[in-house]
PDBQT receptor file of N, H, CA, C and O in Angstrom, charges set to zero:
ATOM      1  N   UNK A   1       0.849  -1.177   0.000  1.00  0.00    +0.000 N 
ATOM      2  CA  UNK A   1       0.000   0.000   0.000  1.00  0.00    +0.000 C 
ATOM      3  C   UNK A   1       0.895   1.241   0.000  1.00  0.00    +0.000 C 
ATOM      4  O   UNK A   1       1.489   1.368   1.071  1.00  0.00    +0.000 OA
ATOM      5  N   UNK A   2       1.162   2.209  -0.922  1.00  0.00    +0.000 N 
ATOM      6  H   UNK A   2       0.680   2.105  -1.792  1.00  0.00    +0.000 HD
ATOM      7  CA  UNK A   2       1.306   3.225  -0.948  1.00  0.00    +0.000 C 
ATOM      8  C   UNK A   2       1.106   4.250   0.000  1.00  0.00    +0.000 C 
ATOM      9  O   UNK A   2      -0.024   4.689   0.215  1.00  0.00    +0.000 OA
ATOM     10  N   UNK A   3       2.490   4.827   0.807  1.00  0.00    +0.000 N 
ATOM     11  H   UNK A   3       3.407   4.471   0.633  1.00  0.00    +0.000 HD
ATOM     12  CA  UNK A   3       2.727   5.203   1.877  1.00  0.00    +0.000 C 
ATOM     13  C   UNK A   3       2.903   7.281   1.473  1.00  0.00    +0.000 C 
ATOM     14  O   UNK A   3       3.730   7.854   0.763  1.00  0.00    +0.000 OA
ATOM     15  N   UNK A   4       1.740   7.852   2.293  1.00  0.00    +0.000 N 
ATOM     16  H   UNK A   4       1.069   7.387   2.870  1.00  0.00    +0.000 HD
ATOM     17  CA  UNK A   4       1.735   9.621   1.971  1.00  0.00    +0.000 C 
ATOM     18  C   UNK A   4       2.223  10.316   2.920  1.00  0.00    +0.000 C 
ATOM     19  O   UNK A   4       1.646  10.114   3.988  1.00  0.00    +0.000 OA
ATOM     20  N   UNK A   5       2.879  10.898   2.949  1.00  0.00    +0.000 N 
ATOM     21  H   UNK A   5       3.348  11.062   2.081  1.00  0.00    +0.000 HD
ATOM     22  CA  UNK A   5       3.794  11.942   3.880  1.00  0.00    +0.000 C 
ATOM     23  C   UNK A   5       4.178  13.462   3.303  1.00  0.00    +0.000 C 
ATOM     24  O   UNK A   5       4.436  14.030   2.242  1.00  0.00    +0.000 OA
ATOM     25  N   UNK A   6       4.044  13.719   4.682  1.00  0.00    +0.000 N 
ATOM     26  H   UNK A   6       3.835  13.257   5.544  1.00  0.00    +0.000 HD
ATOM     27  CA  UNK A   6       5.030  15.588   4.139  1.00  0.00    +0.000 C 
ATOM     28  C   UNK A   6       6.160  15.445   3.695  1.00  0.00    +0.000 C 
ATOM     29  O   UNK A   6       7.027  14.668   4.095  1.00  0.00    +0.000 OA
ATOM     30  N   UNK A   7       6.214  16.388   2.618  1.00  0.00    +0.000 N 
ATOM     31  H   UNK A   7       5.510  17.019   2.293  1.00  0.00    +0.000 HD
ATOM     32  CA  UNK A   7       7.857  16.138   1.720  1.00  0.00    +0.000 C 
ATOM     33  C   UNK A   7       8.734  16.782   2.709  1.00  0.00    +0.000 C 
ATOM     34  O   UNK A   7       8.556  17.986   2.893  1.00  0.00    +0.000 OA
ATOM     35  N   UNK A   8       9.475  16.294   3.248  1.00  0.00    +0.000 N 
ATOM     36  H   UNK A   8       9.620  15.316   3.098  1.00  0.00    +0.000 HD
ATOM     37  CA  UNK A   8      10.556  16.501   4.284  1.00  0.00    +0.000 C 
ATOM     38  C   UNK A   8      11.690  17.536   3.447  1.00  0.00    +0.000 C 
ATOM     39  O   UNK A   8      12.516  18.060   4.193  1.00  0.00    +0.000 OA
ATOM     40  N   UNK A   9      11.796  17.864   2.009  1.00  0.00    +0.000 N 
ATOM     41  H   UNK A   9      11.125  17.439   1.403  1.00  0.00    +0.000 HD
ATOM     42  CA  UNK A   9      11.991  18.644   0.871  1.00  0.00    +0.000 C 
ATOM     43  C   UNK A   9      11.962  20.210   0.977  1.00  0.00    +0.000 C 
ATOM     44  O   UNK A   9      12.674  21.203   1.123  1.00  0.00    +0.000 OA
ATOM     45  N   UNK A  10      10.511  19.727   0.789  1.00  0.00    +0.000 N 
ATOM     46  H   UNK A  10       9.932  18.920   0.671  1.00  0.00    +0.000 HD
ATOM     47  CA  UNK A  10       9.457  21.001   0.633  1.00  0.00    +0.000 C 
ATOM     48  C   UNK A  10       8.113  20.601   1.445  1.00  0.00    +0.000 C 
ATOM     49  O   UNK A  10       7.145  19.851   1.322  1.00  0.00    +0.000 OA
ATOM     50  N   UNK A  11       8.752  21.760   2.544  1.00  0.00    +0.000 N 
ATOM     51  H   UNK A  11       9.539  22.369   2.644  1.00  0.00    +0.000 HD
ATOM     52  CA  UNK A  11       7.550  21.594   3.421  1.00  0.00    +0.000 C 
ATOM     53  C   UNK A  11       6.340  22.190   3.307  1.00  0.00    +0.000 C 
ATOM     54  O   UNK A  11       6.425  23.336   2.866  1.00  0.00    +0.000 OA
ATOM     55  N   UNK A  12       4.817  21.673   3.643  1.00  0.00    +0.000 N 
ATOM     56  H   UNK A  12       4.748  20.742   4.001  1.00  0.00    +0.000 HD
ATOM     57  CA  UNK A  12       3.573  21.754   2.764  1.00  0.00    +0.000 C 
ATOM     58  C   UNK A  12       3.548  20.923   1.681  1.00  0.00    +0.000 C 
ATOM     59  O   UNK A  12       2.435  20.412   1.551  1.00  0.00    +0.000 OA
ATOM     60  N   UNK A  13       4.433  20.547   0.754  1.00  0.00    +0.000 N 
ATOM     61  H   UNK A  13       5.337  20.962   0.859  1.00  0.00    +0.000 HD
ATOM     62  CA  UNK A  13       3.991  19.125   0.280  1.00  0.00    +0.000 C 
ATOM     63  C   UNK A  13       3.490  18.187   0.607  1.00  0.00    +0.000 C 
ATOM     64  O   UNK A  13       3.248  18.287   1.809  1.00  0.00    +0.000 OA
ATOM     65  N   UNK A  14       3.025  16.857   0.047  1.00  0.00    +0.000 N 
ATOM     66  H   UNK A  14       3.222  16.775  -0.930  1.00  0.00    +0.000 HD
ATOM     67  CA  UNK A  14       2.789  15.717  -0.111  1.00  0.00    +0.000 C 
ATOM     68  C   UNK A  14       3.625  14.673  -1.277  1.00  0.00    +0.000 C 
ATOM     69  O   UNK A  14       3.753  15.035  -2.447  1.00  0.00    +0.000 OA
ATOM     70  N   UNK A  15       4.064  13.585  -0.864  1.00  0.00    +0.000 N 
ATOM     71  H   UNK A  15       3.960  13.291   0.087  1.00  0.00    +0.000 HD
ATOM     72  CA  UNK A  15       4.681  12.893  -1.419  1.00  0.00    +0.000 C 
ATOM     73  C   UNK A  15       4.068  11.545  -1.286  1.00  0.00    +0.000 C 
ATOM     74  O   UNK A  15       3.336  11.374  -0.312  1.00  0.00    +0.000 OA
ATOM     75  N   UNK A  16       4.227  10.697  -1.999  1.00  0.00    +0.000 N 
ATOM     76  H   UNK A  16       4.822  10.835  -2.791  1.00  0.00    +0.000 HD
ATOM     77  CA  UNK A  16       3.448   9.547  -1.864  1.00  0.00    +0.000 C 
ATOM     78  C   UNK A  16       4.698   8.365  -2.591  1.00  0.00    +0.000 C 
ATOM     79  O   UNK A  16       5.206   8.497  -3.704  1.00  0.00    +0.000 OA
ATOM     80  N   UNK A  17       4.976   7.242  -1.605  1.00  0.00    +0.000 N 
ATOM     81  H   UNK A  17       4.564   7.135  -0.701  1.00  0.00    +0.000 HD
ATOM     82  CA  UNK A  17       5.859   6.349  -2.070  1.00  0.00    +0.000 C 
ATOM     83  C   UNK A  17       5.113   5.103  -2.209  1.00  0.00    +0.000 C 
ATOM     84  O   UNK A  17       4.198   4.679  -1.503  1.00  0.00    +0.000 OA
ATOM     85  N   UNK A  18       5.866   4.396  -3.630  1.00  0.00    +0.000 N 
ATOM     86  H   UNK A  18       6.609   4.740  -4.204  1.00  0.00    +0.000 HD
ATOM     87  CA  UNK A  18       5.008   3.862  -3.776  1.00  0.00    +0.000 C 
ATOM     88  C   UNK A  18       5.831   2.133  -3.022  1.00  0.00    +0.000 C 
ATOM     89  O   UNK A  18       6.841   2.028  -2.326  1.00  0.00    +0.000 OA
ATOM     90  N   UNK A  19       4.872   1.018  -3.546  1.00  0.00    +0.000 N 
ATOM     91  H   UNK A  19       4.052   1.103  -4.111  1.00  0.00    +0.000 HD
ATOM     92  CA  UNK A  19       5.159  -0.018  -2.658  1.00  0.00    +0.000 C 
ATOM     93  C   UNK A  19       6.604  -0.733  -2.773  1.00  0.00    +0.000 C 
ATOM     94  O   UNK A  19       7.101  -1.489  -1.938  1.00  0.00    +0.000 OA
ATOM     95  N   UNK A  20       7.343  -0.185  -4.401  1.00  0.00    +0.000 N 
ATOM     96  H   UNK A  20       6.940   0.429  -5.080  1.00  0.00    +0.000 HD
ATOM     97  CA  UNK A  20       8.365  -0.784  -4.924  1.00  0.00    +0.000 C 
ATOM     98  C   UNK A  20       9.283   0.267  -4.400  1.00  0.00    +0.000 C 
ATOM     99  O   UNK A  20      10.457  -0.099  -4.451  1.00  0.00    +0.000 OA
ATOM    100  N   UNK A  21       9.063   1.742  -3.796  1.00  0.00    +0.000 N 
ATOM    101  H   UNK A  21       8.109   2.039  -3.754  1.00  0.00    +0.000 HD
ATOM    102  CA  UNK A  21      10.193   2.524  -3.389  1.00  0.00    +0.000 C 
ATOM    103  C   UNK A  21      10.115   3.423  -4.321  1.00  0.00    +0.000 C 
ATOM    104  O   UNK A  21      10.835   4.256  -3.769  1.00  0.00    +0.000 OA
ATOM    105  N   UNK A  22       9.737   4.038  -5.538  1.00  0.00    +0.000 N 
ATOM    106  H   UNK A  22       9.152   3.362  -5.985  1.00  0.00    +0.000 HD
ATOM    107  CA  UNK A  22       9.627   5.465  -5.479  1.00  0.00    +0.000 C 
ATOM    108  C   UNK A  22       8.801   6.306  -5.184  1.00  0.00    +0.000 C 
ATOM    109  O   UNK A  22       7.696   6.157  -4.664  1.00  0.00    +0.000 OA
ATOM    110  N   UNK A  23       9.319   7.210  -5.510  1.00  0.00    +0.000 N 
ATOM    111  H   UNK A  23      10.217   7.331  -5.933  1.00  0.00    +0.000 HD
ATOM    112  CA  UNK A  23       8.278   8.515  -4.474  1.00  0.00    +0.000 C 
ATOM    113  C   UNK A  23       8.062   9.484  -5.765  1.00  0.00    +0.000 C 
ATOM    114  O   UNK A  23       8.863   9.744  -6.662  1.00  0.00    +0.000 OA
ATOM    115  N   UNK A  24       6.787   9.914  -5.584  1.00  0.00    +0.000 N 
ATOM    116  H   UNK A  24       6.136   9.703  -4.855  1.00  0.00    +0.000 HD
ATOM    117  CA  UNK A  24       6.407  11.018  -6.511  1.00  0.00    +0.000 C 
ATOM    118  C   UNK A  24       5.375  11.647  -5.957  1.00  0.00    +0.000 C 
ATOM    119  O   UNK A  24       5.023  11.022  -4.957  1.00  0.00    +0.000 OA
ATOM    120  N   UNK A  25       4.606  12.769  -6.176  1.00  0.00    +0.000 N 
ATOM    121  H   UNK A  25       4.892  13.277  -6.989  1.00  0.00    +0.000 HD
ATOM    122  CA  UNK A  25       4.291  13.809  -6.055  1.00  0.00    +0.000 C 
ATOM    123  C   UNK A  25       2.805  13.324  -5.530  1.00  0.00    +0.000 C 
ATOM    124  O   UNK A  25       2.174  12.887  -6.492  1.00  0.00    +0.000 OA
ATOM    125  N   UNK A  26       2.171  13.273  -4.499  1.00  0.00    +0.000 N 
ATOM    126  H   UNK A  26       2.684  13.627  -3.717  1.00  0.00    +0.000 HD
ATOM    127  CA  UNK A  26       0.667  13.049  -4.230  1.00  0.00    +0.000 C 
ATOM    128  C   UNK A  26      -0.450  13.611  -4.978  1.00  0.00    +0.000 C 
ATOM    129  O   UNK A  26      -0.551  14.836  -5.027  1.00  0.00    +0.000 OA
ATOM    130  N   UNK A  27      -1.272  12.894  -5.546  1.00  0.00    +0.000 N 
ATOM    131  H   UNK A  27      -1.189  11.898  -5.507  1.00  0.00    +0.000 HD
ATOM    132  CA  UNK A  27      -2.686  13.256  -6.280  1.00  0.00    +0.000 C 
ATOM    133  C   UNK A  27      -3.339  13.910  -4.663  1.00  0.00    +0.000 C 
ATOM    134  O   UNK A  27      -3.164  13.578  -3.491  1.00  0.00    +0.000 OA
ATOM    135  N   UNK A  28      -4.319  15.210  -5.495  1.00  0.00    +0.000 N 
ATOM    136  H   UNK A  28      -4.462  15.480  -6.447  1.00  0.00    +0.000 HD
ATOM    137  CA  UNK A  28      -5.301  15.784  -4.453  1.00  0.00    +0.000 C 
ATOM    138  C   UNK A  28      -5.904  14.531  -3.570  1.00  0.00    +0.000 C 
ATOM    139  O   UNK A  28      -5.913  14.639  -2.343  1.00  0.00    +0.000 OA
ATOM    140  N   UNK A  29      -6.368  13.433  -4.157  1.00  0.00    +0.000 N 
ATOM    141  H   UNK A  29      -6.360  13.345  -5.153  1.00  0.00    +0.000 HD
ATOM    142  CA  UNK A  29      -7.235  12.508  -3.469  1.00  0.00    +0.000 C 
ATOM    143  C   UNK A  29      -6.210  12.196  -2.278  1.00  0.00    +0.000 C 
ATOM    144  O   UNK A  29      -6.367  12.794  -1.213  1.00  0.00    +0.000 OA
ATOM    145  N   UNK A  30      -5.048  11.173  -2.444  1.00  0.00    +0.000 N 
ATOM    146  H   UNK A  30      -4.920  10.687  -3.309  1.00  0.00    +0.000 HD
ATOM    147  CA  UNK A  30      -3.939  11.278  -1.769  1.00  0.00    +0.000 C 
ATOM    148  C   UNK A  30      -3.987  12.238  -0.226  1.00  0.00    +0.000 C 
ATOM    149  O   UNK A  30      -4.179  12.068   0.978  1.00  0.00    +0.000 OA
ATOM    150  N   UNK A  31      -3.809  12.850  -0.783  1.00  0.00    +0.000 N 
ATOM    151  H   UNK A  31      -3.653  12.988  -1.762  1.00  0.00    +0.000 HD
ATOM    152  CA  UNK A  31      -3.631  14.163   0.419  1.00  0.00    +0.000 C 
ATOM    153  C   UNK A  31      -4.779  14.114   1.200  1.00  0.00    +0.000 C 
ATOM    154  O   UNK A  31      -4.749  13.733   2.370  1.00  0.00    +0.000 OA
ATOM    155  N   UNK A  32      -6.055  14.568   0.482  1.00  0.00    +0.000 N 
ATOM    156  H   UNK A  32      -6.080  14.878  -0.468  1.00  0.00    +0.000 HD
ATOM    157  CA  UNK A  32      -6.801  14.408   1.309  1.00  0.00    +0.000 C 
ATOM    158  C   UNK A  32      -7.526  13.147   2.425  1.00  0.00    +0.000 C 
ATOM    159  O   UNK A  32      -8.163  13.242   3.474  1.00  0.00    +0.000 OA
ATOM    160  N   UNK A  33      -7.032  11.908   1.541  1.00  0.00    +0.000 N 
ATOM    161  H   UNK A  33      -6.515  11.831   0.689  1.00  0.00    +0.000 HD
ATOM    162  CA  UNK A  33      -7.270  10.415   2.395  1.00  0.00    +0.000 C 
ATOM    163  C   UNK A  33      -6.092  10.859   3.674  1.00  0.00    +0.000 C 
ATOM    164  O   UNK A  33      -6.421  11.090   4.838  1.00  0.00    +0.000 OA
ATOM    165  N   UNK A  34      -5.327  10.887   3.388  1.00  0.00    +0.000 N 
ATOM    166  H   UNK A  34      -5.059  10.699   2.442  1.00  0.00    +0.000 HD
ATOM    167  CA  UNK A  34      -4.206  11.554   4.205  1.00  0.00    +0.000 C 
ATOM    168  C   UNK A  34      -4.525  12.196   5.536  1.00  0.00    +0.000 C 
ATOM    169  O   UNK A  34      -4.515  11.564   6.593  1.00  0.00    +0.000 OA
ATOM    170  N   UNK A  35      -4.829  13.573   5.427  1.00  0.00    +0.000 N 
ATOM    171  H   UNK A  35      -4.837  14.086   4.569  1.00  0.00    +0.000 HD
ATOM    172  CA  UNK A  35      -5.367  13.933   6.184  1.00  0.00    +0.000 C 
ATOM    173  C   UNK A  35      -6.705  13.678   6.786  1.00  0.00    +0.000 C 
ATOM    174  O   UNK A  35      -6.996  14.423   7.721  1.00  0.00    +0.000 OA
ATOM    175  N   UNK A  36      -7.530  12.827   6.460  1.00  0.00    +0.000 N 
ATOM    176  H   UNK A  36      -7.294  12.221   5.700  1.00  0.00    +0.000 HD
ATOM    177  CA  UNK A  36      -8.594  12.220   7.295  1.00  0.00    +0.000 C 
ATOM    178  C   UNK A  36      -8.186  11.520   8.007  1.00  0.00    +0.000 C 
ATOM    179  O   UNK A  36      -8.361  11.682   9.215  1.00  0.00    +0.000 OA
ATOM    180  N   UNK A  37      -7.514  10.520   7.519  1.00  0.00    +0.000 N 
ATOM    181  H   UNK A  37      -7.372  10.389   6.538  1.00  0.00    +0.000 HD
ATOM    182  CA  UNK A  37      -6.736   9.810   8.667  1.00  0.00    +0.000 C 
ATOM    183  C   UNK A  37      -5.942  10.671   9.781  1.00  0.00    +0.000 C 
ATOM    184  O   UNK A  37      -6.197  10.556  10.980  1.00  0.00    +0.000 OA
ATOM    185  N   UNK A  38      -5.108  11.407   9.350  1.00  0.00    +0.000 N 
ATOM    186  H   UNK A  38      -4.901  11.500   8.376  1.00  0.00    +0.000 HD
ATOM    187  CA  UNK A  38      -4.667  11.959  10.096  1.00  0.00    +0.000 C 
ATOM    188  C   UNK A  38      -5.590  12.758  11.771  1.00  0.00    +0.000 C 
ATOM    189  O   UNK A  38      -5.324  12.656  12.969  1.00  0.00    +0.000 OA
ATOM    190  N   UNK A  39      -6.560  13.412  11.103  1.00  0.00    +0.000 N 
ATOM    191  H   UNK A  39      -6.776  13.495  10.130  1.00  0.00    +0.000 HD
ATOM    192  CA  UNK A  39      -7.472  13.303  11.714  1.00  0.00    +0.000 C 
ATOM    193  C   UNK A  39      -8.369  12.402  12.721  1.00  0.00    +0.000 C 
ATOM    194  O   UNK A  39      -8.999  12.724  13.728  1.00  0.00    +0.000 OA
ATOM    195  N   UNK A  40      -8.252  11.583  12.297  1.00  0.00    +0.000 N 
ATOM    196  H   UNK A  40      -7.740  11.322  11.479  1.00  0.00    +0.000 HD
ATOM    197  CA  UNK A  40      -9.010  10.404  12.779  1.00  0.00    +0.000 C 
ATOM    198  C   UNK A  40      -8.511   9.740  13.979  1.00  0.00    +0.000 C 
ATOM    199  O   UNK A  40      -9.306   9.376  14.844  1.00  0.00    +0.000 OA
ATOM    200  N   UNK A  41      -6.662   9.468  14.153  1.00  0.00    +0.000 N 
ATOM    201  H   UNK A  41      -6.016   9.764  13.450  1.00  0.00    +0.000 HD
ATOM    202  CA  UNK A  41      -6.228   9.453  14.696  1.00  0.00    +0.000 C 
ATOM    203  C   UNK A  41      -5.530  10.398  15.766  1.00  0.00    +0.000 C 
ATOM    204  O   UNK A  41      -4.857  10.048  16.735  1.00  0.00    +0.000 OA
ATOM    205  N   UNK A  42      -5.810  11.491  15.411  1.00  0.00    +0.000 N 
ATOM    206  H   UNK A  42      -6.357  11.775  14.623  1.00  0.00    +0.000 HD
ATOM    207  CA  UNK A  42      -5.925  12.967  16.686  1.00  0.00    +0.000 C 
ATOM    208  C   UNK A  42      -7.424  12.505  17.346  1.00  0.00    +0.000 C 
ATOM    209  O   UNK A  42      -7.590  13.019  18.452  1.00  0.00    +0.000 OA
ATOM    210  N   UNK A  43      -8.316  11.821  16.991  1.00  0.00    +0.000 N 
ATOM    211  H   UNK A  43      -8.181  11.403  16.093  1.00  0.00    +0.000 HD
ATOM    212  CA  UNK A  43      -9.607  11.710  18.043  1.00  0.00    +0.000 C 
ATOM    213  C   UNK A  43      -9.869  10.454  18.324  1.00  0.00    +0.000 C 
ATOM    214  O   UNK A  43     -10.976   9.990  18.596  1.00  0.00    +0.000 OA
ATOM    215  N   UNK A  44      -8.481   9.682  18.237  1.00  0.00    +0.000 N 
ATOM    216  H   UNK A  44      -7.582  10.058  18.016  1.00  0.00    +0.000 HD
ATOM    217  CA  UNK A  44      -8.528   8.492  18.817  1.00  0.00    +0.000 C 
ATOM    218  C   UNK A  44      -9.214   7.082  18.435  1.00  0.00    +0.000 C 
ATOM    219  O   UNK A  44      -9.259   5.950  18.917  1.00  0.00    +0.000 OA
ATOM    220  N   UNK A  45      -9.903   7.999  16.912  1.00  0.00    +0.000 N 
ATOM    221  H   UNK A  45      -9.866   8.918  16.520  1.00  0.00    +0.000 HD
ATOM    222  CA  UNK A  45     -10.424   6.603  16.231  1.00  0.00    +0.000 C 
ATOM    223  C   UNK A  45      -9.709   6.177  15.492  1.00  0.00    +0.000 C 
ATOM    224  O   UNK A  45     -10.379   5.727  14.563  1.00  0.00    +0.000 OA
ATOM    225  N   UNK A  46      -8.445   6.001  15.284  1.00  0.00    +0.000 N 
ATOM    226  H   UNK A  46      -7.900   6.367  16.039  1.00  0.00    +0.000 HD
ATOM    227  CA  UNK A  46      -7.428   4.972  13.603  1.00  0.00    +0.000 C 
ATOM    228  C   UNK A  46      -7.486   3.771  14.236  1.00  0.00    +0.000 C 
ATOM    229  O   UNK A  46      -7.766   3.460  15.394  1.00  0.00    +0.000 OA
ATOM    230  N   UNK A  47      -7.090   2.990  13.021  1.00  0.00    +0.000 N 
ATOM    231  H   UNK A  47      -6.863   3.243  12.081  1.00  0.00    +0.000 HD
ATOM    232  CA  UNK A  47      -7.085   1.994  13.182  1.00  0.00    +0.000 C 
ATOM    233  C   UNK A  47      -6.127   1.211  14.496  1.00  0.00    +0.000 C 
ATOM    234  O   UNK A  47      -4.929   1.300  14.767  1.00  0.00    +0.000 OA
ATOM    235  N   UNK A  48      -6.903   0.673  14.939  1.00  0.00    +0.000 N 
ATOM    236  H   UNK A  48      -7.876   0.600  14.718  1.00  0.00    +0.000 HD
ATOM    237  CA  UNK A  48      -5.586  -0.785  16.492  1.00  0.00    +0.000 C 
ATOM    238  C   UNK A  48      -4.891  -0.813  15.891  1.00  0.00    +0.000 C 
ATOM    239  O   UNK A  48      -3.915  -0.073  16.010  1.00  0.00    +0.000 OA
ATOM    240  N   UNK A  49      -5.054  -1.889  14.698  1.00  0.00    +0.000 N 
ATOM    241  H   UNK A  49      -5.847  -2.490  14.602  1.00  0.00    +0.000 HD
ATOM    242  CA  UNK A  49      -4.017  -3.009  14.467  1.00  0.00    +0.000 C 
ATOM    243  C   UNK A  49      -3.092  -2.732  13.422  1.00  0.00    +0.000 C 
ATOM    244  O   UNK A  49      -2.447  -3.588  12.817  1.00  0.00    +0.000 OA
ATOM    245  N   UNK A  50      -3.051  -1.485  13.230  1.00  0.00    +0.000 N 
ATOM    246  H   UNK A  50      -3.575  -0.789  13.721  1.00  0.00    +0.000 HD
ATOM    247  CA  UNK A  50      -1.631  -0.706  12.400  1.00  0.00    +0.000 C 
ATOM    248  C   UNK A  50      -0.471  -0.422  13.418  1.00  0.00    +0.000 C 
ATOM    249  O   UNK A  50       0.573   0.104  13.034  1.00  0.00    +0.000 OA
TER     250      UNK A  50
């Protein structure tokens, strides 16, 4: 599964690596799955078993 993070680069980016190891530039969708989660887990609902 394709792993999204802040570009440690350029900060305010999104970067998205993919499962074989490169990294390229996050689609809007990306980002925003991103930050829901992110979210989700500031209120204590993400997933346990990650």
């Amino acid at each position: 599964m394709p792993r999204t993070y802040c570009d440690p680069e350029n900060p305010g980016d999104f970067v998205t690596e993919e499962d074989d190891g490169p990294t390229r530039e996050s689609t809007q969708e990306e980002i925003e799955e991103t930050v829901e989660q992110w979210q989700e887990w500031d209120k204590g609902e993400g997933d346990k078993n990650d």
